[in-house]
TORNU-885305 format. One line per field, with one value per residue (C-alpha): residue in three letters; residue number from 1; x, y, z. Coordinates in pm, whole numbers, plus 32768, in hexadecimal, padded with zeros to 4 digits. Layout:
BEGIN
type <- (ALA:...) $
seq <- (NUM:...) $
x <- (X:...) $
y <- (Y:...) $
z <- (Z:...) $
***
This chain:
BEGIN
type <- (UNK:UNK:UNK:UNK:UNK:UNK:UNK:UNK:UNK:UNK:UNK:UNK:UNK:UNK:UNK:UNK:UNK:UNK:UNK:UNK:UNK:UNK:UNK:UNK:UNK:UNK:UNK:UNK:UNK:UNK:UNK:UNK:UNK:UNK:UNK:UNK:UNK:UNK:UNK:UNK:UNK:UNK:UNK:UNK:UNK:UNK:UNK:UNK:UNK:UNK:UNK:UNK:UNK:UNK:UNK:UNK:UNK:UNK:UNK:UNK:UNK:UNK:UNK:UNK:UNK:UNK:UNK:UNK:UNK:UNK) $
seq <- (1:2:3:4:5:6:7:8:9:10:11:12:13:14:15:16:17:18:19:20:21:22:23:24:25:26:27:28:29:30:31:32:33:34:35:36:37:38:39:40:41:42:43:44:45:46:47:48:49:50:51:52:53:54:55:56:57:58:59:60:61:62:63:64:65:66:67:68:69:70) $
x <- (8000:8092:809B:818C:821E:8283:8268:819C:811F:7FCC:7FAE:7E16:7D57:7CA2:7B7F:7B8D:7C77:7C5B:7CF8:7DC3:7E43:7EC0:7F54:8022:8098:80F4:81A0:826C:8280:8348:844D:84A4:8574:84C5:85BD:8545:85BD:8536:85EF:8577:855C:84F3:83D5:84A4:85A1:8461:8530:8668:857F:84DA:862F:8692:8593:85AD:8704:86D2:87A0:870F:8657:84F2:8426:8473:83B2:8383:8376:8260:8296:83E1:837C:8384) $
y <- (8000:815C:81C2:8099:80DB:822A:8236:837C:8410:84B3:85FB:860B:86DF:8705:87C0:8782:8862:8999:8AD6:8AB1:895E:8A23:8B4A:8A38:89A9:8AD1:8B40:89D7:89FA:8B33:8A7C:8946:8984:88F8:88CB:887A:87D9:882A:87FE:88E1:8897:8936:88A1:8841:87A9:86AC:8579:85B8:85F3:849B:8408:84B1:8427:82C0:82C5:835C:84A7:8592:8597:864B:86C0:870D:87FE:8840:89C1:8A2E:8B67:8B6F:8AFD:8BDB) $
z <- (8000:7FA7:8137:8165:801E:808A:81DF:81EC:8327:8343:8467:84C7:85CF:870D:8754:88AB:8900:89FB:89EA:8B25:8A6D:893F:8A08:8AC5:8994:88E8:8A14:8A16:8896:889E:8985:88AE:878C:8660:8548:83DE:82C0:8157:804D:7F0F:7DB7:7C57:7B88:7A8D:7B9B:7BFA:7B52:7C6B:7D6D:7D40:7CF1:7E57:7EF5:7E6F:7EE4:8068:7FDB:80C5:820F:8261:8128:7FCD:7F44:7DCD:7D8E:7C4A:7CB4:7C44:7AEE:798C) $
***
């Protein structure tokens, strides 16, 4: 199946969650470093960035940039 294929991760919501609960996270969030990794690449670089990604090139997200393109 393609999540096993790919190993893709899916990020979902709760509603049940109170204003004092976000405040405390926020407040936490601001304290932890969060580093990310994207590694950016120009439509008509798609080819390498599959290529990259077959071969475990880069680490975090590659994004393919349209707006870059003529």
């Amino acid at each position: 199946s393609y999540d096993l294929l790919w190993g893709e991760r899916v990020v979902r919501s709760v509603a049940n969650l109170t204003r004092s609960d976000a405040e405390e996270f926020f407040a936490l969030a601001a304290r932890v470093p969060i580093h990310t990794n994207v590694s950016r690449y120009d439509l008509d670089a798609t080819p390498q960035a599959l290529e990259d990604l077959r071969h475990g090139r880069f680490d975090g997200a590659a994004v393919i940039d349209v707006a870059a393109a003529p």
